[in-house]
Backbone bond lengths (Angstrom), bond angles and torsions (degrees), N, CA, C in turn:
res aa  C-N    CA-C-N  psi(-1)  N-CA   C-N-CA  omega(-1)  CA-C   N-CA-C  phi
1 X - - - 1.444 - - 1.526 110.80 -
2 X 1.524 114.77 -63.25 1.554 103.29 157.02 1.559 139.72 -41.07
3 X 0.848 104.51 -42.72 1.919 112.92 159.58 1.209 113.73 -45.29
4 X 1.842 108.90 -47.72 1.357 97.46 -169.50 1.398 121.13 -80.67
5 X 1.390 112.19 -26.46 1.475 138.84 167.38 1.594 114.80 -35.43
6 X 1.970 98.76 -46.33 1.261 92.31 -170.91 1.573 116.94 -100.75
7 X 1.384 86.96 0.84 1.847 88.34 -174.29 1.236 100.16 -103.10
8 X 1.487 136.08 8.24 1.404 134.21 147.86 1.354 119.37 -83.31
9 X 1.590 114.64 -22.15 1.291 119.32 167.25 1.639 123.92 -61.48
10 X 1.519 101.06 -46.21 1.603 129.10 174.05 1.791 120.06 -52.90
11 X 1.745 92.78 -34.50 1.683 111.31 -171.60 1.593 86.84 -75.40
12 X 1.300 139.15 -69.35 0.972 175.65 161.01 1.936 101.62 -1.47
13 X 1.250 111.28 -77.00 1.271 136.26 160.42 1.545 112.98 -24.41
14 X 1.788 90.61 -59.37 2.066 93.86 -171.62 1.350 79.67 -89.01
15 X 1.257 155.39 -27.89 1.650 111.52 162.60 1.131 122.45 -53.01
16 X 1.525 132.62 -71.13 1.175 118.84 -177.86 1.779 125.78 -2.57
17 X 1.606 92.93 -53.52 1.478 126.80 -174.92 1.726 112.88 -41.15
18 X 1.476 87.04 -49.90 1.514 98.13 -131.31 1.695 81.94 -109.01
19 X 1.694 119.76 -173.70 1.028 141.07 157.93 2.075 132.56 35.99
20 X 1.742 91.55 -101.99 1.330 109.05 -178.35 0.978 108.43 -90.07
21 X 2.013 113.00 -39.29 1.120 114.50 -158.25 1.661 112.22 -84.10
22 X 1.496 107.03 -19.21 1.355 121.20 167.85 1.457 119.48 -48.20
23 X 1.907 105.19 -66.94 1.596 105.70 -179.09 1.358 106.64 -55.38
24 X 1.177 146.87 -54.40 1.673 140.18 170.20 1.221 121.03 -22.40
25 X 1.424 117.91 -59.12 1.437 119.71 162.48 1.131 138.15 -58.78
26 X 1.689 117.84 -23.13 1.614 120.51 -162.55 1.889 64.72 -107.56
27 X 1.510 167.07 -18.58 0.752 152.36 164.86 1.621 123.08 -53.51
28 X 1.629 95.87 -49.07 1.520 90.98 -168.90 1.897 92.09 -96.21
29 X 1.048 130.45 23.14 1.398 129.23 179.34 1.692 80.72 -100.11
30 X 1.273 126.13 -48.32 1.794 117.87 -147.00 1.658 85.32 -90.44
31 X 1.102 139.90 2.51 1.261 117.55 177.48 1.660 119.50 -147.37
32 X 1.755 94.56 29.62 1.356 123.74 154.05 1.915 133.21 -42.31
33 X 1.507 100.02 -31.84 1.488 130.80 158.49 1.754 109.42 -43.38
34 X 1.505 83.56 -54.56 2.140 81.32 -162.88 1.969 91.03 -52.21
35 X 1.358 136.02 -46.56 1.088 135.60 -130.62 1.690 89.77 -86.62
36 X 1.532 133.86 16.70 1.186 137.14 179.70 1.808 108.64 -82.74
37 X 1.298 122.53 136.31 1.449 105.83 -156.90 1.668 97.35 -64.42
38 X 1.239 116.43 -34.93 1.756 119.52 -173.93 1.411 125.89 -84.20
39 X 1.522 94.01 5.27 1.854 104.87 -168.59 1.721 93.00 -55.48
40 X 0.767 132.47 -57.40 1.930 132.18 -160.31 1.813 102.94 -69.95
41 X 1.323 112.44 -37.35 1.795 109.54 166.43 1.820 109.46 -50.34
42 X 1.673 94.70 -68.37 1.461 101.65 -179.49 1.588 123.68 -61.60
43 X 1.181 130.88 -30.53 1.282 129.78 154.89 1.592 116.20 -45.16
44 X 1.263 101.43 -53.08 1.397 118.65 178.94 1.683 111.48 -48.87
45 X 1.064 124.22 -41.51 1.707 147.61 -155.12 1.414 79.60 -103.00
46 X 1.051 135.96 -78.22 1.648 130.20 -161.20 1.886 117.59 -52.80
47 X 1.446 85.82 -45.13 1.600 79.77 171.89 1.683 120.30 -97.31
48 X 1.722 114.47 17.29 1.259 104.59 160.85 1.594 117.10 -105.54
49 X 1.240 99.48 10.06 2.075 129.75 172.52 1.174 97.15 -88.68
50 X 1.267 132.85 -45.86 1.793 116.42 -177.13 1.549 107.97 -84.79
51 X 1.434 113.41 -28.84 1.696 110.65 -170.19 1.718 92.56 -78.58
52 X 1.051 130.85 -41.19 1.305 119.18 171.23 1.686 123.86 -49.83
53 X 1.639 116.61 -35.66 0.971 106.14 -174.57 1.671 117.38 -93.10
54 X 1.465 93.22 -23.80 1.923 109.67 158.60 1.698 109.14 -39.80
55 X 1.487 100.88 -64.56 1.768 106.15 -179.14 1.811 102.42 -50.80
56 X 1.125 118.44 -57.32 1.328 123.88 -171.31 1.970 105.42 -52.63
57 X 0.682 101.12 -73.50 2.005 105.24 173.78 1.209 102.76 -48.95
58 X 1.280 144.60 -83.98 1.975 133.74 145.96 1.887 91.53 30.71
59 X 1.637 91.21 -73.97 1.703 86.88 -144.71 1.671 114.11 -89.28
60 X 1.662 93.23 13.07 1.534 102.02 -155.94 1.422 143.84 75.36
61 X 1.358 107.81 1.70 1.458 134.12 170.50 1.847 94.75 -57.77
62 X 0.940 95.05 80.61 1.874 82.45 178.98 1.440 101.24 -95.41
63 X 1.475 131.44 -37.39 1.861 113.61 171.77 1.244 110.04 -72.37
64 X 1.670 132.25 -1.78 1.278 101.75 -159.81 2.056 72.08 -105.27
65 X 1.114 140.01 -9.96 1.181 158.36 136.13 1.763 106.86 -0.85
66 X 1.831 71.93 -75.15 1.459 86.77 -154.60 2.168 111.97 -73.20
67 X 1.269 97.90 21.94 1.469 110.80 177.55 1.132 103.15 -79.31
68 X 1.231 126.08 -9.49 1.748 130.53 -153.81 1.450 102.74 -119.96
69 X 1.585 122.60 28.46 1.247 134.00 -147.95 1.594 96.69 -144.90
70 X 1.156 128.78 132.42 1.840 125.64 157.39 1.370 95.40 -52.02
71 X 1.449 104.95 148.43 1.992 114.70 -175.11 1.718 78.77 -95.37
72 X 0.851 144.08 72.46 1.674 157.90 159.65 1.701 116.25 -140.16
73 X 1.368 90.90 -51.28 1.536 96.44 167.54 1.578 115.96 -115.03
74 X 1.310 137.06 47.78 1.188 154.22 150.15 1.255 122.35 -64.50
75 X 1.727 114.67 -65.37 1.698 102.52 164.28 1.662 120.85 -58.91
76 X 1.783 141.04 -45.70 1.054 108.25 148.65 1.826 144.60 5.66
77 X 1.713 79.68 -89.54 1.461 81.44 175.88 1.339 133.44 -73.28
78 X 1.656 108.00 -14.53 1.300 81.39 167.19 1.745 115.78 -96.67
79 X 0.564 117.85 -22.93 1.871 122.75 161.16 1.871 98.02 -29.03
80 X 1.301 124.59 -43.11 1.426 136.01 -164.16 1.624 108.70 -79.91
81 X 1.522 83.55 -34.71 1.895 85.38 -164.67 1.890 105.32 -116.43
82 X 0.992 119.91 -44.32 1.829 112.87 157.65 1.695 110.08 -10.26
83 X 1.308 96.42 136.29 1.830 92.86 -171.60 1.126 148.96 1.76
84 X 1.237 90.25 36.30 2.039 124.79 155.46 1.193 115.25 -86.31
85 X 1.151 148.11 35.65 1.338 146.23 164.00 1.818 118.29 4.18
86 X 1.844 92.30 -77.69 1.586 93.65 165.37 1.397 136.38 -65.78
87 X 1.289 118.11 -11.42 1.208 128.72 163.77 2.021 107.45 -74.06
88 X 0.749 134.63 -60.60 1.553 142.39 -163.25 2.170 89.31 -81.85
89 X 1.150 116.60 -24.59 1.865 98.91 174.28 1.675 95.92 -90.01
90 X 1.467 127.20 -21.90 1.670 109.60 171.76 1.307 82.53 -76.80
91 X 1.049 157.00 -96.26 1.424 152.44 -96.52 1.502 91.53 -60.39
92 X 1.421 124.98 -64.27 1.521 147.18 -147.47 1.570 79.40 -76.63
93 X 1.446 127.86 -69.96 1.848 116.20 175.42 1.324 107.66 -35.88
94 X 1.283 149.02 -8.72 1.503 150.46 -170.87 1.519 115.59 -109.54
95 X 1.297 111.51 -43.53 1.296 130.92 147.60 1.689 137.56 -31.12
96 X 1.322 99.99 -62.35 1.489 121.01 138.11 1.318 144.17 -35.96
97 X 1.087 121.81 -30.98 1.576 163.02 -131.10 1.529 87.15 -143.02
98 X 0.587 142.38 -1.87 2.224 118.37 -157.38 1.844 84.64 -128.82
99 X 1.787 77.86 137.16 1.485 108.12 -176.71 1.695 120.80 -113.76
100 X 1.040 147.76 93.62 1.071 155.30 159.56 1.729 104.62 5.34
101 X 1.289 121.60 123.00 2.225 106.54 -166.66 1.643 88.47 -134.22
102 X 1.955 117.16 -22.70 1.576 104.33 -149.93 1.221 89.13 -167.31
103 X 1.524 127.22 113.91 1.778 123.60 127.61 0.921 133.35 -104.98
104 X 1.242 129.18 134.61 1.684 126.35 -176.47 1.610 111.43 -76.04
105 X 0.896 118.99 121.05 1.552 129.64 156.45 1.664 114.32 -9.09
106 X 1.471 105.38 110.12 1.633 98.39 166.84 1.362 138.88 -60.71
107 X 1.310 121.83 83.45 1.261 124.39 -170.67 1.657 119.59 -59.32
108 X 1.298 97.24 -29.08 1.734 108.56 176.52 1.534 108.74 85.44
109 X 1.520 117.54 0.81 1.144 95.49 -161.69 1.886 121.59 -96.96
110 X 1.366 105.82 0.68 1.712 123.20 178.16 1.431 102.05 -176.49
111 X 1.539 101.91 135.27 1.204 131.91 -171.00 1.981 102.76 -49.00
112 X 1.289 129.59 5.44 1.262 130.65 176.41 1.475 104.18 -127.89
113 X 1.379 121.62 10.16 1.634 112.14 -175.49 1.113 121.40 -82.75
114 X 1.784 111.68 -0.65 1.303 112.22 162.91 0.750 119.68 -101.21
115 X 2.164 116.23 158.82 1.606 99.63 161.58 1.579 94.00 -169.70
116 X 1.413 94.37 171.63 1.765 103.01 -156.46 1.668 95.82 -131.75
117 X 1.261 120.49 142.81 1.334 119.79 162.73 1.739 101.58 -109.76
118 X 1.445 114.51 167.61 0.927 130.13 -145.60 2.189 110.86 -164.86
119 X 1.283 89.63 120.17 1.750 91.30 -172.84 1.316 98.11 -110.92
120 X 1.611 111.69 122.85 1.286 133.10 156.71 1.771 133.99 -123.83
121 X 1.527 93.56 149.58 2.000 87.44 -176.25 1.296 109.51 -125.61
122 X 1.558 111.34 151.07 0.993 150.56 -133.76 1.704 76.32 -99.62
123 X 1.479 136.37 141.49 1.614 133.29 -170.33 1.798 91.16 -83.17
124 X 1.105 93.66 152.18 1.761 129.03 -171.84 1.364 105.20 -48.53
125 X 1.191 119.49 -16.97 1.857 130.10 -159.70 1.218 94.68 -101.64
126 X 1.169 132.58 -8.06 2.049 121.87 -176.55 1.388 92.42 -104.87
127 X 1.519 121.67 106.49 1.082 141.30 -161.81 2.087 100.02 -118.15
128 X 1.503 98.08 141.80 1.683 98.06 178.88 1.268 115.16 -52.50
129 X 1.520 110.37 129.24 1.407 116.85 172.64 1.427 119.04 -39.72
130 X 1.056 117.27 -45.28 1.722 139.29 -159.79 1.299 115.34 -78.29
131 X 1.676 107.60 -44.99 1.496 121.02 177.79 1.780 106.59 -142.29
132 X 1.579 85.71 101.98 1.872 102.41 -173.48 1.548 98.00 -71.10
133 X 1.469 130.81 -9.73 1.266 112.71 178.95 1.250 126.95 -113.33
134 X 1.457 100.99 18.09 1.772 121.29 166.81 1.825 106.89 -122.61
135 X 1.742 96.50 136.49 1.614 92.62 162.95 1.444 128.22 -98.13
136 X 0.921 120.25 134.74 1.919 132.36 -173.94 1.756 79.55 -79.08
137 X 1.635 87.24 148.66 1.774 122.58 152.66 1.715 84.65 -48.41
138 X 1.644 95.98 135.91 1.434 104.80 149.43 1.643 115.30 -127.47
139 X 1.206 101.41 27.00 1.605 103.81 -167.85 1.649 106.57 -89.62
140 X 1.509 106.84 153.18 1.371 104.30 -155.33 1.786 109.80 -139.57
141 X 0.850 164.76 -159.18 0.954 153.27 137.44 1.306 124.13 -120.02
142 X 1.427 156.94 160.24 1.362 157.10 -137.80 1.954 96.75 -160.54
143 X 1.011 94.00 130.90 1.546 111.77 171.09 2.142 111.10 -96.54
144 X 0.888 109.72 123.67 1.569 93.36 -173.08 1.609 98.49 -124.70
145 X 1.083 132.67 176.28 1.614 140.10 -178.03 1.157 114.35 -165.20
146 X 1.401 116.70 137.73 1.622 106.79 -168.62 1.575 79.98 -112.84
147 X 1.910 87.47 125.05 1.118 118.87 166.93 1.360 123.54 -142.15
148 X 1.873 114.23 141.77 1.448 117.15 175.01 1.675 94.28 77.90
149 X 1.340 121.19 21.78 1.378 100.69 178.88 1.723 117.07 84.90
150 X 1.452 129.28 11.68 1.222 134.91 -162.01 1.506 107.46 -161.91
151 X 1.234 125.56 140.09 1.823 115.96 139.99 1.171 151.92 -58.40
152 X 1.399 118.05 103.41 1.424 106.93 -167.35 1.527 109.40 -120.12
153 X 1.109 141.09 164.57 1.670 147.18 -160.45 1.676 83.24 -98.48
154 X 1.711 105.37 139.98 1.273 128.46 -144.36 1.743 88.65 -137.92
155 X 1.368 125.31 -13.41 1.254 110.85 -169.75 1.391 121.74 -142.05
């Protein structure tokens, strides 16, 4: 009975490892987040922080925009997006587009100890320089940090 105990444990193990039993694990390891009691509030809050700042670039509001920004990386972006038109309507098309991928656990312990990553794409029309008749990945990822009491893009 012990033998068998352990050589189902052993079978068990090199799954993890290996195959089916592998993607399951690196699955329920990468989406360990949802099982946070506030994950669906904070998702909720994070992606009504980018649709706000999407509407805002939309209308050209780029400082009231750029509220939705760490005041660290604020001049950046706006240096990027200031009378760029097409630059600030992809950004806000990307914005739109962005999917909740990662929050870290509230530790409570400083107003930056959280933070969320976030997958967004670049709209279907920004095609490779090199080869106009193939499309490149435009997907990107977003760093976010809850700061000041809010979410703001960290990267």
């Amino acid at each position: 009975m012990i033998a068998f105990a352990v050589s189902g444990l052993a079978v068990w193990q090199l799954g993890e490892q290996t195959g089916a039993w592998r993607r399951l694990a690196v699955k329920r390891a990468a989406d360990g987040w949802r099982s946070q009691k506030d994950a669906d509030d904070v998702e909720m809050a994070i992606d009504h922080a980018l649709q706000a700042m999407a509407i805002d670039l939309e209308r050209g509001q780029i400082e009231q925009a750029l509220s939705g920004i760490h005041p660290e990386r604020q001049d950046q972006y706006r240096s990027q997006l200031n009378g760029q038109t097409d630059k600030a309507a992809d950004f806000a098309a990307a914005l739109k587009s962005a999917k909740v991928i990662y929050i870290s656990s509230d530790t409570g312990n400083y107003e930056s100890g959280r933070m969320a990553m976030v997958s967004a794409s670049l709209p279907d029309r920004m095609l490779d320089a090199a080869h106009d008749d193939k499309q490149v990945d435009q997907t990107f990822t977003i760093v976010m940090v809850w700061y000041e009491d809010r979410w703001v893009i960290d990267s």
